[in-house]
ZAMIVO-517779 format. One record per residue (C-alpha): x, y, z; residue in one letter. Coordinates in steps of 0.2 Angstrom, whole numbers, padded with zeros to 4 digits, always signed. Layout:
<atoms>
XYZa...
</atoms>
This chain:
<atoms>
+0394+0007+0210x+0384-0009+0218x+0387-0023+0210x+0374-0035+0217x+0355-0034+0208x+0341-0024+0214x+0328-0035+0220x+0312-0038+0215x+0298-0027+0221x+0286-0035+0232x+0270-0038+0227x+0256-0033+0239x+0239-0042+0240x+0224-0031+0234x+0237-0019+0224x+0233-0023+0205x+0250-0029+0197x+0256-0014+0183x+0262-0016+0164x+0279-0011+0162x+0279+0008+0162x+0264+0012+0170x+0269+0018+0183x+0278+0031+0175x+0270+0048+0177x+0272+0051+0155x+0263+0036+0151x+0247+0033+0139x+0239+0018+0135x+0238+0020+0114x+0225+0015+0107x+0224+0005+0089x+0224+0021+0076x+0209+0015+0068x+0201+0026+0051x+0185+0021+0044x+0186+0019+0027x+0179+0034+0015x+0165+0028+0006x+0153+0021+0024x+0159+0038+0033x+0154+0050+0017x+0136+0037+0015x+0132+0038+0033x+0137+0058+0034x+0127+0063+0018x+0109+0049+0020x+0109+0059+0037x+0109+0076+0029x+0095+0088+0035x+0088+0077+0048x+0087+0084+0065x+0107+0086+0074x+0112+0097+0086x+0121+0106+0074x+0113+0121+0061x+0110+0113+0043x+0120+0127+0036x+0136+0116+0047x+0131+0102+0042x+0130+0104+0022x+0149+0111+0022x+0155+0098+0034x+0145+0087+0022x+0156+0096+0009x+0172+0097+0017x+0172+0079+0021x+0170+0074+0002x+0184+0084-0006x+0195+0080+0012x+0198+0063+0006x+0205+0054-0009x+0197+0040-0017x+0196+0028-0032x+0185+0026-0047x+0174+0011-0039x+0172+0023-0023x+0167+0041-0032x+0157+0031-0045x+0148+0021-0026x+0146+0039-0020x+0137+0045-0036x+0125+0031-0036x+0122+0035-0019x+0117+0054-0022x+0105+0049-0035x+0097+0035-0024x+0095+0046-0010x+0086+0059-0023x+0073+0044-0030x+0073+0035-0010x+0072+0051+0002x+0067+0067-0010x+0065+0079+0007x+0084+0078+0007x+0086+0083-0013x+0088+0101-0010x+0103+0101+0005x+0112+0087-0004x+0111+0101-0020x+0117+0113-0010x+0132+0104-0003x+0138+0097-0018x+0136+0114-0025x+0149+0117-0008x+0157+0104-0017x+0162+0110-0034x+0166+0128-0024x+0182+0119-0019x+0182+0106-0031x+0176+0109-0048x+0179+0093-0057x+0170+0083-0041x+0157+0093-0046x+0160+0091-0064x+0160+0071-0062x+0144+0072-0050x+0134+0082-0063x+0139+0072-0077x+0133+0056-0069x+0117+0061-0064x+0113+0067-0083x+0118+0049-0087x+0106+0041-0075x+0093+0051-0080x+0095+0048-0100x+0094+0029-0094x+0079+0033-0084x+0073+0041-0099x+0078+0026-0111x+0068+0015-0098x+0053+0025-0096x+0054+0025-0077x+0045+0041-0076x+0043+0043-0060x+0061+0043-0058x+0064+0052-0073x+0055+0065-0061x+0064+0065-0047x+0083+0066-0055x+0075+0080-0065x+0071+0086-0049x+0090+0085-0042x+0098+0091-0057x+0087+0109-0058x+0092+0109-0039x+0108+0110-0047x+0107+0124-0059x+0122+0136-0052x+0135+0123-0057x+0128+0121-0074x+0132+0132-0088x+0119+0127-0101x+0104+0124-0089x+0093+0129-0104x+0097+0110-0111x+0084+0105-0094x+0071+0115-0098x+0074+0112-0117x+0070+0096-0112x+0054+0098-0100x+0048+0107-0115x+0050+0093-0126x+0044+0081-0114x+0027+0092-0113x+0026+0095-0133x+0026+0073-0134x+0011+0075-0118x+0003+0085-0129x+0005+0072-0145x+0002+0058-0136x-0015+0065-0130x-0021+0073-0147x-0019+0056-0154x-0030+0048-0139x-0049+0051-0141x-0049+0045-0123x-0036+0043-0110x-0020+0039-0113x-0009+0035-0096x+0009+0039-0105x+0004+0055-0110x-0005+0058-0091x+0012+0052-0084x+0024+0063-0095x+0012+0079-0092x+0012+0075-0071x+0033+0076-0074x+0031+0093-0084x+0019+0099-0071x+0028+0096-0054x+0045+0104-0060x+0040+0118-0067x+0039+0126-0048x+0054+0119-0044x+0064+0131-0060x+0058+0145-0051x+0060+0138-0032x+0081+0136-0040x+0082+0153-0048x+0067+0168-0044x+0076+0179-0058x+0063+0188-0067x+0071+0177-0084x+0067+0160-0074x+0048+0169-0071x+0047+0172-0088x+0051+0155-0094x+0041+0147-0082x+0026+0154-0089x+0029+0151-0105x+0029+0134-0100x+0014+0135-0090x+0004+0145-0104x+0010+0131-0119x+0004+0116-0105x-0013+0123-0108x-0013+0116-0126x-0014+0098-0118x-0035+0097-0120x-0036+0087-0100x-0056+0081-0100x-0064+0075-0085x-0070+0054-0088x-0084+0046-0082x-0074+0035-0071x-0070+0048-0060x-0085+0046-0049x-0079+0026-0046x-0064+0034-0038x-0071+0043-0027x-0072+0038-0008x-0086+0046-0004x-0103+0039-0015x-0121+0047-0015x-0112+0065-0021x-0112+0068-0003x-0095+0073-0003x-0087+0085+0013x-0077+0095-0001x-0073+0094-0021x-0064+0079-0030x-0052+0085-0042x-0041+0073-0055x-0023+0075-0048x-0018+0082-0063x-0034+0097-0067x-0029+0100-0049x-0010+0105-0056x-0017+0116-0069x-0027+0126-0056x-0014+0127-0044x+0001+0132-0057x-0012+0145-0064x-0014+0152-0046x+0003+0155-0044x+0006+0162-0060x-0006+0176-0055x+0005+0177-0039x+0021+0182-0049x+0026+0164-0043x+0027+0168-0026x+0031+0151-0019x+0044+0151-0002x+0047+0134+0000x+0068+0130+0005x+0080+0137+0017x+0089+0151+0009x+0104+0139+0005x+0113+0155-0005x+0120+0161+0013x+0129+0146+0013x+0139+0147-0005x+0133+0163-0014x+0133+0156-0034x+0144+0168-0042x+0158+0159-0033x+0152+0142-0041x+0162+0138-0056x+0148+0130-0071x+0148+0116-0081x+0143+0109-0097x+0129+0095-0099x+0124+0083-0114x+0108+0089-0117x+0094+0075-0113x+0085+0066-0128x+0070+0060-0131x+0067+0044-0140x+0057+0043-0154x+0044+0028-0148x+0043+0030-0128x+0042+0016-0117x+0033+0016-0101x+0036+0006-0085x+0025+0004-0070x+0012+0017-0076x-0002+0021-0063x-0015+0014-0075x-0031+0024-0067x-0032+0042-0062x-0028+0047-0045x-0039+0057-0035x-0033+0069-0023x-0040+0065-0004x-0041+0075+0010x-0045+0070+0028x-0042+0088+0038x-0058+0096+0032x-0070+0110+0041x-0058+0111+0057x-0059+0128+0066x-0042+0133+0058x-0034+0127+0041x-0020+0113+0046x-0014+0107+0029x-0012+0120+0013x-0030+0124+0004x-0029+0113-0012x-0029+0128-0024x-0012+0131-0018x+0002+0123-0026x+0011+0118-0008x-0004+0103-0007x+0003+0094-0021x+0022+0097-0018x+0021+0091-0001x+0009+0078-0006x+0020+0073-0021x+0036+0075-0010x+0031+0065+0005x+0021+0049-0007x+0038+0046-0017x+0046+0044+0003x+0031+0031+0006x+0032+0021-0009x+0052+0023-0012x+0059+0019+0001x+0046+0006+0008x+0060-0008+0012x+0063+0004+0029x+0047+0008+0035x+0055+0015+0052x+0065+0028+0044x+0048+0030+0033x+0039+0036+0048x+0055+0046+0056x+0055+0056+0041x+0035+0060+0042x+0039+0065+0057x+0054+0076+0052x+0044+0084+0036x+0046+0102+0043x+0065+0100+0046x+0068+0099+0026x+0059+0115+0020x+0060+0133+0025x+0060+0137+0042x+0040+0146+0050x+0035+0136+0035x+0023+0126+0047x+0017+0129+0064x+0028+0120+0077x+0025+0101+0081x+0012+0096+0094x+0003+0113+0093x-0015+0110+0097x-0029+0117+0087x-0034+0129+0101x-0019+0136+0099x-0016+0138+0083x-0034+0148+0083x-0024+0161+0093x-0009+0162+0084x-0002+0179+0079x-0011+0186+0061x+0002+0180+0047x+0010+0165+0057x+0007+0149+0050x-0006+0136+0055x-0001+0121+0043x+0004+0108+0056x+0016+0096+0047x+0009+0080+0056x-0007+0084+0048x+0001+0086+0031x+0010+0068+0035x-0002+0058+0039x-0014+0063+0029x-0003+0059+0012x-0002+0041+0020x-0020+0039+0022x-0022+0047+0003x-0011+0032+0000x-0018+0019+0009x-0037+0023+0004x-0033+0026-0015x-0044+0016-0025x-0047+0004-0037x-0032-0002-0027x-0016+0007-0015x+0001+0006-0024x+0007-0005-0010x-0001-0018+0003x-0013-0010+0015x-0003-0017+0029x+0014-0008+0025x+0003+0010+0027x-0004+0001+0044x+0015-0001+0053x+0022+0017+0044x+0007+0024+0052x+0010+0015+0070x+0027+0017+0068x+0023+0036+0067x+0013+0036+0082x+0026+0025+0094x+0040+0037+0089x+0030+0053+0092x+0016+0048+0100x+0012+0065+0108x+0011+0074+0090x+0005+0059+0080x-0010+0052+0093x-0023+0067+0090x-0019+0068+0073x-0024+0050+0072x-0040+0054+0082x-0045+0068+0071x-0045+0057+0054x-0053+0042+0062x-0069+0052+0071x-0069+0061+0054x-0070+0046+0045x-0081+0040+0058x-0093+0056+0055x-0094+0051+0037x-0098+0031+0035x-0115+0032+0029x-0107+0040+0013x-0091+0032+0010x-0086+0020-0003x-0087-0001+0004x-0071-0004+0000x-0066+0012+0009x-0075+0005+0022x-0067-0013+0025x-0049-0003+0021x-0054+0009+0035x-0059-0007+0048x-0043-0014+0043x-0033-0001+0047x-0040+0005+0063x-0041-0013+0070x-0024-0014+0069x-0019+0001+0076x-0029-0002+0089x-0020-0020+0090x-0002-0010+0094x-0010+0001+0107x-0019-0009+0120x-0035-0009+0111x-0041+0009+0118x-0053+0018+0111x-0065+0032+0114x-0080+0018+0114x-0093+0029+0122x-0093+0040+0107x-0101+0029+0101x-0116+0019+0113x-0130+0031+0101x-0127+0019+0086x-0129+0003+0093x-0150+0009+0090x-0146+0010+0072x-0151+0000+0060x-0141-0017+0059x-0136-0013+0041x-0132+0004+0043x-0113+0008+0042x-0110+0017+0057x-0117+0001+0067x-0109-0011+0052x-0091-0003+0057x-0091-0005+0075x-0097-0023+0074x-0084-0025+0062x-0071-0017+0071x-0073-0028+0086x-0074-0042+0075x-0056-0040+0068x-0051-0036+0086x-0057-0051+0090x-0047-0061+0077x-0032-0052+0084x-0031-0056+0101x-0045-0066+0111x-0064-0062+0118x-0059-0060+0136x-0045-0046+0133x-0057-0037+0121x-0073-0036+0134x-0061-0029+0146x-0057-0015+0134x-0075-0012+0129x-0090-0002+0140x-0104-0015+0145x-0116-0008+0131x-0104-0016+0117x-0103-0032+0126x-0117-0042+0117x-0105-0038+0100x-0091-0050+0109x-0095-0068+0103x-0086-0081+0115x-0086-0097+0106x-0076-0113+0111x-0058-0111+0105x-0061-0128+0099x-0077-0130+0093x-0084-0149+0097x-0086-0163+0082x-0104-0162+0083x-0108-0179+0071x-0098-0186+0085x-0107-0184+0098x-0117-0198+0108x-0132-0191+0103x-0128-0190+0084x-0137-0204+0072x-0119-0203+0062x-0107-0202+0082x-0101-0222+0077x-0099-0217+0059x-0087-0200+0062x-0077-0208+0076x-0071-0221+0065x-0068-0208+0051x-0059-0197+0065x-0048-0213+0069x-0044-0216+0050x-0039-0198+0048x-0027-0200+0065x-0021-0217+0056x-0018-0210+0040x-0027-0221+0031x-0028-0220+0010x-0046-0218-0001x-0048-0236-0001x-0048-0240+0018x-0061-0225+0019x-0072-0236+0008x-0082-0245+0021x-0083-0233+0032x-0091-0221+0018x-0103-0235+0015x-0110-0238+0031x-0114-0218+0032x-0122-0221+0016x-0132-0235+0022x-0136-0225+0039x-0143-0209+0028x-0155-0220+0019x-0161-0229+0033x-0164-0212+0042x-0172-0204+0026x-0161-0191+0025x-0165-0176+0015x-0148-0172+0013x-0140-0184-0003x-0129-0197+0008x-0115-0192-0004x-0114-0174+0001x-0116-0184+0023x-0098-0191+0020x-0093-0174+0013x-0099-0164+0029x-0093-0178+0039x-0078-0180+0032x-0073-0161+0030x-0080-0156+0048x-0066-0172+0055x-0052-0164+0047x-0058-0144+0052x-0059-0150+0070x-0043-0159+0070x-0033-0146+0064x-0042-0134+0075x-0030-0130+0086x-0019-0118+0074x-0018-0115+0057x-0004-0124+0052x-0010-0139+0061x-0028-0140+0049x-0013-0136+0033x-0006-0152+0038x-0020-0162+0039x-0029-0156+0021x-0011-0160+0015x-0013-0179+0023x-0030-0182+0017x-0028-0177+0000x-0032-0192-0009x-0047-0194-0001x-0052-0177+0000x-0050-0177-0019x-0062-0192-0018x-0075-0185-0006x-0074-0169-0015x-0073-0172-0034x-0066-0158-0048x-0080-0154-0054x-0090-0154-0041x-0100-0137-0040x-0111-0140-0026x-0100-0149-0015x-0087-0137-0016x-0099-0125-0009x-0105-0137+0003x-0087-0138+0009x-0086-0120+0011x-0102-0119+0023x-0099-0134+0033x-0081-0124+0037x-0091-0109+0040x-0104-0118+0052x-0092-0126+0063x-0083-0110+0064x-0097-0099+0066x-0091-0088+0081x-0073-0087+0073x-0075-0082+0054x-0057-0074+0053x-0052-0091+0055x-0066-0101+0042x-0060-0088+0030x-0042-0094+0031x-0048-0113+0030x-0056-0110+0014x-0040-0100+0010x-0032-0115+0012x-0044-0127+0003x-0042-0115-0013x-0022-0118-0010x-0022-0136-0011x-0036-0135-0025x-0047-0146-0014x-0060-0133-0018x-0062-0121-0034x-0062-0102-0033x-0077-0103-0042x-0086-0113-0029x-0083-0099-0016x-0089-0085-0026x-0106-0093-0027x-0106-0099-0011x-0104-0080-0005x-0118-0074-0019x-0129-0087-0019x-0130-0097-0001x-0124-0083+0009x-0140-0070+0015x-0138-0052+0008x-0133-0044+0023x-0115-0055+0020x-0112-0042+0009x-0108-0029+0024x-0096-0041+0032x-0078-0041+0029x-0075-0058+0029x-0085-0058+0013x-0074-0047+0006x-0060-0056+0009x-0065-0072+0003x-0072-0065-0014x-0057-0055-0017x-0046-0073-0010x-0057-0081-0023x-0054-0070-0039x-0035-0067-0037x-0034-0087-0035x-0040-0088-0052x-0029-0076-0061x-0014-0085-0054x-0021-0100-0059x-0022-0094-0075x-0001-0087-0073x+0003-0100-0067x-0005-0113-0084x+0003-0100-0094x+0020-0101-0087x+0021-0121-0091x+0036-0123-0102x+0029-0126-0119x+0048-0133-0123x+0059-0148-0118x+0075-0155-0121x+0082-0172-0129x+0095-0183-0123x+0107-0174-0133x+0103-0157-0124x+0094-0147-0139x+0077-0138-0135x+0063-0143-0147x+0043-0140-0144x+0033-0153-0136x+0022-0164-0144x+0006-0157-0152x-0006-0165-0141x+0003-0159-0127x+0002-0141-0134x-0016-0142-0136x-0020-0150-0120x-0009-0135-0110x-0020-0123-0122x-0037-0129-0118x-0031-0128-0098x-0027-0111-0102x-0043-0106-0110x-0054-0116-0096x-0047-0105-0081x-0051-0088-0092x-0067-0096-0097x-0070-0100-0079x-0064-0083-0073x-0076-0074-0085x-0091-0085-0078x-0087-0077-0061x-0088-0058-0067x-0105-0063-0075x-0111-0072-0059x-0105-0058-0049x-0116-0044-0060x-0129-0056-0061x-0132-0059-0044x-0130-0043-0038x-0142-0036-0050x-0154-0045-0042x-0168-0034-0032x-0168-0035-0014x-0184-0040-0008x-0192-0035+0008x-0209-0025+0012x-0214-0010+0019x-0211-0016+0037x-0192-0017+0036x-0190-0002+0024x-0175+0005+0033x-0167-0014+0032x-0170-0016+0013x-0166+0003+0008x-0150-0003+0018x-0145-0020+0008x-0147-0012-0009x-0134-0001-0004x-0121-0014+0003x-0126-0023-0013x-0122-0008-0023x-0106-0005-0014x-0101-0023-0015x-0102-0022-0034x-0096-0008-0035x-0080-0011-0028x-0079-0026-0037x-0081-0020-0055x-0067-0007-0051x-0054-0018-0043x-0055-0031-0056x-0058-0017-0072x-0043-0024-0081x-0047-0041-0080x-0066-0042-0086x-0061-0029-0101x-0066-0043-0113x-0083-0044-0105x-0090-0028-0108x-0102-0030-0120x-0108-0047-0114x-0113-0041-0097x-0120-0025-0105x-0132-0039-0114x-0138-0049-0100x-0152-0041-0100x-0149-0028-0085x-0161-0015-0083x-0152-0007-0066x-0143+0010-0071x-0132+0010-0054x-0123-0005-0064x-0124-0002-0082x-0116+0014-0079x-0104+0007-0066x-0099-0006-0080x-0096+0008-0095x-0087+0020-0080x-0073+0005-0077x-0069+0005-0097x-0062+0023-0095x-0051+0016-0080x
</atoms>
């Protein structure tokens, strides 16, 4: 044996220098044995459930399954889990009737995870119930009939839906008119009676159904007035029949009871667990308490829209079918549920087929020329159409969407950047039928429509069709077709810049373009100006920052100049345009920039433009709108901003838009805007009184009421703003009532303006319903002869 040491090996330049043991030919780099923790694995595994994988969903709800009762887990976690199955029932209902049938896998290897699943859900449901969350009383409803092969006593469910439908019917007998609770309770009792038979087809289910359906009929529904204000389309030009959402049920259910409740909806999830092998448990039966409470009821009717009408083959259910309303239904409570993730909004639109029965639908992306040829039997519903068409129900629902229009603007482009080859010409097909149908749509529905479309078109390059279109730049100015398209380029306009527009547009819709300064010049300075001096040195005091005082001799000398000139404007109301049109142009350069230069000038804006001052006020609001003339999306949000800071009053702005506009402001959106700006300004106004504390504490920390004087005087603030929001709902009717004047000459033109007038009013008396309750009769007795408004006034008391 050698006793002298074995030398080290040599290391050779470019040969990468090993770990110990690597070299050996057994070696294998561990890596760090890393297990995710049970509760993000299961989330992720089951909020993905149904969804499109590259496995079948028959692998994926027992994988689902397997993975659940693989793993052990604590209280905390099993009661995170629970909550999470119910949330993904209220937030993503598509995915209701696969998460059913796996945790049905569930209990067929574990019964008391089952057991624990079922009793939680009945608990959240009596809380739902306890709350009068409705809506969501609906959807766990929903989950636990889905349910009904791991429940022994599923007669306790529909003990209680026929409970919930004896208290509808109450409710209503007790209500010579509408009453919304009762509407709510009888939409729940409705929409699950399809689903008792969709969750057991036995002939005992049928039966029972039907009983249901034939005692619903005691509920005495009666069309109202109103409805015709929630229509989209006006003039009873209408492309097909309105029906009440809930008439509409009644139909529908009545057809399918004549169909021995033929309804094919799911995937056939008994091939996956056959029930007899499910072992059943035991629920507390729901109550019902004694005085209801409701939460966030839909206060008015709710019309059901179509916008897939008259095509050469039928793409969406006919609406006497009862699949309308249970997609509808289905795919709304995904819109408005889960509207903090508008992405995964628009992936499951897109995915609507993948959660219901397979040949259900035609396949995606078929065009309509093919589905013409389709084999007899095969289906033509193309699930794009039924998508997009419950978002545009939702975006055009009237008095007022659920949501903010824009959140149905991204869902809709998000839609269209993930699919663009399906979504694009079901876009198209909507907008042209819109389009087709302008001269008999609803205003509101109109601006909603240029608002939405404008947008799109914002995310997209600003292409379009335009030459569809050249015919009805001859119509009349006031007409709606010719109305939208100028509109339409208008809010383009405001969302990008002239010379990026023009380039998008054929020559013919040039002239619609108007290229204004991005800064529009100070004209009062200008050297040819009798005030140029004058404004200069006000420009200069703004820059300096100067306070109401140092204003004063500057003020003067405009005062003096106007008399010396003989002005016809009062010199007063010169220092106000003067003064207002300095800071508009100084702050013209962004938004933000004319903020902080209202916010500088405050103390003397309040000077210039007194409290009180009615006429100022409105001569505030026009100067804006002159010097801006080219760029009305921009005077718009000065004014906005003006109202913010209470410089000007909202009340000042209504009548500058009835009573100093011309009548054909009323087609333009801006007008709109600003009169809706104005009203809503006024209600928080009044929130915001009512909100002072009427409270205080003393030095030695106990609460005690403020003085009397103090009370009184936040009273009489409180009952100012109302009496002042009641004065503009009377100016409003007033004003509009007004007859248009015109001659035989422009017949066409006036015919026209009375029916944006009508419109304008219209919408207005049907937005603001709730608010102007109180004023009923008063404006029934101003002495109104019209009919279009005295009946438009006693519709909205129904709403």
């Amino acid at each position: 044996m050698s006793t002298t040491e074995p030398s080290a090996p040599a290391i050779s330049q470019g040969i990468k220098r090993r770990r110990d043991g690597d070299d050996l030919p057994d070696y294998k780099r561990q890596r760090p044995n890393f297990v995710q923790p049970a509760f993000p694995r299961l989330r992720k595994l089951f909020t993905c459930l149904g969804e499109p994988s590259r496995f079948p969903l028959p692998e994926s709800i027992l994988h689902c399954a397997k993975s659940f009762t693989s793993v052990e887990f604590d209280e905390e976690v099993a009661l995170s889990l629970f909550s999470l199955f119910v949330n993904i029932s209220i937030e993503q209902p598509l995915k209701v009737f696969s998460l059913a049938a796996s945790l049905q896998c569930v209990n067929n290897t574990e019964s008391s995870h089952g057991a624990a699943v079922v009793k939680y859900i009945v608990e959240r449901t009596q809380s739902y119930i306890s709350a009068g969350d409705w809506n969501n009383v609906k959807l766990v409803l929903r989950f636990l009939i889905m349910l009904k092969p791991i429940i022994s006593n599923f007669e306790a469910i529909v003990d209680f839906i026929e409970k919930l439908l004896e208290r509808a019917i109450e409710l209503k007998s007790m209500c010579a008119g509408r009453s919304p609770l009762a509407e709510e309770l009888y939409k729940v009792v409705l929409l699950s009676i399809p689903y008792l038979v969709v969750s057991d087809s036995s002939d005992e289910m049928k039966e029972k159904a039907t009983e249901l359906f034939e005692k619903s009929k005691d509920y005495k529904y009666s069309a109202i007035k109103a409805e015709e204000l929630l229509n989209p389309f006006v003039d009873g030009e209408t492309p097909y029949r309105f029906s009440d959402s809930l008439e509409l049920l009644q139909i529908q259910l009545s057809n399918l009871v004549a169909a021995n409740w033929e309804l094919q909806l799911l995937y056939d999830y008994s091939t996956i667990a056959p029930a007899s092998e499910f072992e059943k448990h035991s629920i507390e039966e729901l109550q019902l308490p004694e005085k209801l409470s409701a939460w966030n009821l839909s206060k008015s009717p709710e019309i059901f829209l179509k916008f897939y009408t008259n095509e050469q083959v039928e793409t969406t259910p006919p609406v006497d079918r009862i699949e309308s309303t249970i997609f509808r239904d289905l795919l709304t409570d995904t819109l408005i549920n889960l509207n903090f993730n508008r992405q995964e909004v628009a992936r499951q639109l897109i995915w609507f087929d993948n959660f219901l029965r397979p040949g259900l639908f035609a396949p995606r992306e078929t065009s309509l020329e093919k589905l013409s040829q389709a084999k007899p039997g095969s289906s033509t519903w193309k699930p794009e159409d039924i998508a997009v068409e419950a978002v545009l129900a939702g975006l055009f629902r009237l008095p007022k969407s659920l949501l903010k229009p824009v959140y149905f603007h991204s869902v809709l482009i998000e839609a269209c950047i993930l699919a663009p080859h399906a979504i694009a010409p079901v876009f198209g097909r909507a907008i042209r039928f819109l389009y087709s149908h302008l001269e008999h749509l609803d205003v509101q529905v109109i601006y909603l429509y240029a608002d939405w479309f404008s947008h799109h078109l914002s995310n997209f390059g600003f292409t379009w069709k335009w030459r569809e279109w050249t015919e009805d730049l001859n119509l009349n100015e006031l007409n709606p077709k010719r109305v939208f398209i100028r509109e339409l380029i208008y809010k383009e306009l405001r969302l990008s810049f002239p010379q990026r527009i023009t380039e998008t547009l054929p020559d013919e819709f040039s002239d619609l373009v108007h290229e204004g300064d991005d800064v529009p010049p100070f004209k009062f300075a200008l050297p040819d100006e009798p005030y140029s001096e004058q404004s200069r040195l006000v420009l200069q005091n703004i820059r300096d920052r100067r306070g109401p005082d140092e204003f004063t001799e500057v003020f003067d000398e405009i005062t003096k100049k106007s008399e010396e000139l003989n002005d016809k404007a009062d010199a007063h109301d010169m220092v106000c345009e003067i003064f207002v049109t300095a800071i508009v142009h100084l702050g013209a350069r962004s938004l933000s920039h004319v903020e902080s230069w209202i916010e500088r000038t405050l103390p003397v804006l309040r000077v210039v433009c007194p409290e009180k001052g009615g006429e100022s006020h409105r001569r505030v609001v026009k100067m804006i709108f002159k010097y801006w003339k080219d760029q009305k999306g921009t005077a718009v949000q000065v004014v906005k901003k003006m109202m913010n800071h209470k410089v000007i009053t909202p009340l000042s702005v209504v009548e500058w838009i009835l009573l100093d506009s011309e009548v054909g402001t009323f087609s333009e959106g801006h007008s709109w805007e600003l009169l809706g700006f104005a009203i809503d300004k006024a209600k928080l106004q009044i929130k915001e009184a009512e909100a002072v504390p009427r409270t205080v504490e003393d030095e030695d920390g106990d609460t005690k009421l403020l003085a009397d004087e103090k009370l009184k005087e936040i009273d009489d603030s409180i009952e100012t703003l109302k009496t002042t929001l009641n004065h503009i709902f009377v100016n409003i009717v007033k004003e509009l009532a007004r007859p248009v004047q015109g001659d035989a000459k422009n017949e066409e033109t006036v015919r026209w303006q009375r029916w944006w007038k009508e419109g304008f009013l219209r919408a207005v008396l049907r937005k603001y319903h709730a608010d102007y309750k109180d004023l009923q009769e008063p404006l029934k007795n101003l002495g109104l002869t019209d009919m279009f408004i005295l009946n438009s006034i006693e519709q909205t008391a129904e709403l």
